[in-house]
C-alpha positions as CSV (number, residue, x, y, z in Angstrom):
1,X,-30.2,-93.7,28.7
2,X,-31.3,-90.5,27.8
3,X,-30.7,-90.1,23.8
4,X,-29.5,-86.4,21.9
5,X,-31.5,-84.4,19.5
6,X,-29.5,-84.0,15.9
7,X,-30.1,-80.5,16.8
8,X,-28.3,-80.2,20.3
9,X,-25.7,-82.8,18.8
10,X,-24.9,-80.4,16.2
11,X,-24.4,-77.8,18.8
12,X,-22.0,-79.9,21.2
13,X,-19.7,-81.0,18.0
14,X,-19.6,-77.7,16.9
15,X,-18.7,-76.8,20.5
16,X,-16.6,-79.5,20.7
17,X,-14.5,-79.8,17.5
18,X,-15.3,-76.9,15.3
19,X,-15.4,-73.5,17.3
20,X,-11.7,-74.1,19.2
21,X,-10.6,-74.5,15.8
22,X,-11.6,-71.3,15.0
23,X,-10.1,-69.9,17.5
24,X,-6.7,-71.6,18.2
25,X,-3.4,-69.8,17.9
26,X,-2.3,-73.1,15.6
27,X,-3.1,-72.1,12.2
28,X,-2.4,-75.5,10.6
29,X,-5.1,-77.3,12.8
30,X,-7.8,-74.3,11.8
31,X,-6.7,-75.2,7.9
32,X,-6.7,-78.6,8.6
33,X,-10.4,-78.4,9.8
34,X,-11.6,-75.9,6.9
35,X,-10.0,-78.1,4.6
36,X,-12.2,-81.2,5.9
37,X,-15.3,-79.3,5.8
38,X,-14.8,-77.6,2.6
39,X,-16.0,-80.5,0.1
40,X,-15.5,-78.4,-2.9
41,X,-12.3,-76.8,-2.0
42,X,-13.4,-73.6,-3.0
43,X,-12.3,-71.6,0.7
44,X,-14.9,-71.7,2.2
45,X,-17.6,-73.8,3.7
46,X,-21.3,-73.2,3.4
47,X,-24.0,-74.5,5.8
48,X,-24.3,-77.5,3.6
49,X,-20.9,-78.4,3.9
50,X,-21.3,-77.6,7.9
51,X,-23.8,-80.1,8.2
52,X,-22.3,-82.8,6.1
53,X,-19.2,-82.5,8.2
54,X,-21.5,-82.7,11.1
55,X,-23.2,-85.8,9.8
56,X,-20.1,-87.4,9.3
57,X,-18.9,-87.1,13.1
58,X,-22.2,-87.8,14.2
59,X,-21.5,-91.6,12.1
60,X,-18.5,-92.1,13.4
61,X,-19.8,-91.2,17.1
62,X,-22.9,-93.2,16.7
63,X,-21.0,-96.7,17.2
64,X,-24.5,-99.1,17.0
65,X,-25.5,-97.0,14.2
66,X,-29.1,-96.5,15.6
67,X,-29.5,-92.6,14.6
68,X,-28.9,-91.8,17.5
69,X,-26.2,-91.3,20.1
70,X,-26.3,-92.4,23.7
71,X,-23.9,-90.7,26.7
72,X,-21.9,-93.8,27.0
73,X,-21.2,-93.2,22.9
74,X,-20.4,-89.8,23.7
75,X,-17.9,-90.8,26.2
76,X,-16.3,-93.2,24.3
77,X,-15.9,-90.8,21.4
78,X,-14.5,-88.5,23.7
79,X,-11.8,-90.7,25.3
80,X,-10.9,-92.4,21.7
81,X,-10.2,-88.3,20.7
82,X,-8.3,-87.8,23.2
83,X,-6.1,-90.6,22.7
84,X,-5.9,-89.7,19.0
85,X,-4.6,-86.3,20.1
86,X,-2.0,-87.8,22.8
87,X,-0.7,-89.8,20.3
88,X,-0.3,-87.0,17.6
89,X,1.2,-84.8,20.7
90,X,3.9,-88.0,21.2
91,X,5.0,-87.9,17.7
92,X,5.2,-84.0,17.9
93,X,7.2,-84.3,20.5
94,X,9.7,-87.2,19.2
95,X,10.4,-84.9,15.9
96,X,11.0,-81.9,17.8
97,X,13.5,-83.1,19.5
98,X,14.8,-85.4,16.3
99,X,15.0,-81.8,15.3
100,X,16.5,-80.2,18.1
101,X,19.4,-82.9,17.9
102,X,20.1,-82.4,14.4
103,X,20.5,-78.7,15.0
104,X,22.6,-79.7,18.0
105,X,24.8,-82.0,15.7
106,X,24.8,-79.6,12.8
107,X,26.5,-76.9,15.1
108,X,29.2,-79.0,16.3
């Protein structure tokens, strides 16, 4: 398999997990991400803290720990991101409507 250059990784995750960030409608997931990236808490995050960030995911996507990452790894990151996300949409979705039913009782 064909392996990816740190340079075009850094391009795909940035793609991929940090530019929708930036421009999502949900403010709490954009603070969420700035908040992981920005090491020294100060409000921003510098190209330093970028790539660190970068480095991280690239780790944690790199699952035989060779330096590099293969399409299959990609994939697999990919589908385990996805799941994370379904699940976090599921327990969204099970406290909304927690909520919605305590309003509902509340107004009885």
């Amino acid at each position: 398999m064909k392996n990816v250059s740190l340079k075009t990784l850094v391009a795909v995750l940035a793609a991929v997990f940090v530019l929708p960030a930036l421009g999502m409608a949900d403010g709490h997931k954009m603070k969420k991400h700035m908040k992981m990236m920005d090491s020294n808490g100060d409000g921003k995050v510098s190209a330093q803290e970028y790539a660190s960030a970068a480095a991280k995911r690239f780790g944690k996507i790199d699952a035989d720990g060779d330096g590099f990452i293969t399409k299959s790894e990609m994939k697999k990151a990919k589908k385990k991101h996805k799941k994370k996300d379904k699940k976090k949409k599921h327990k969204k979705d099970k406290d909304d409507d927690r909520k919605d039913k305590s309003k509902h009782d509340n107004d009885d």
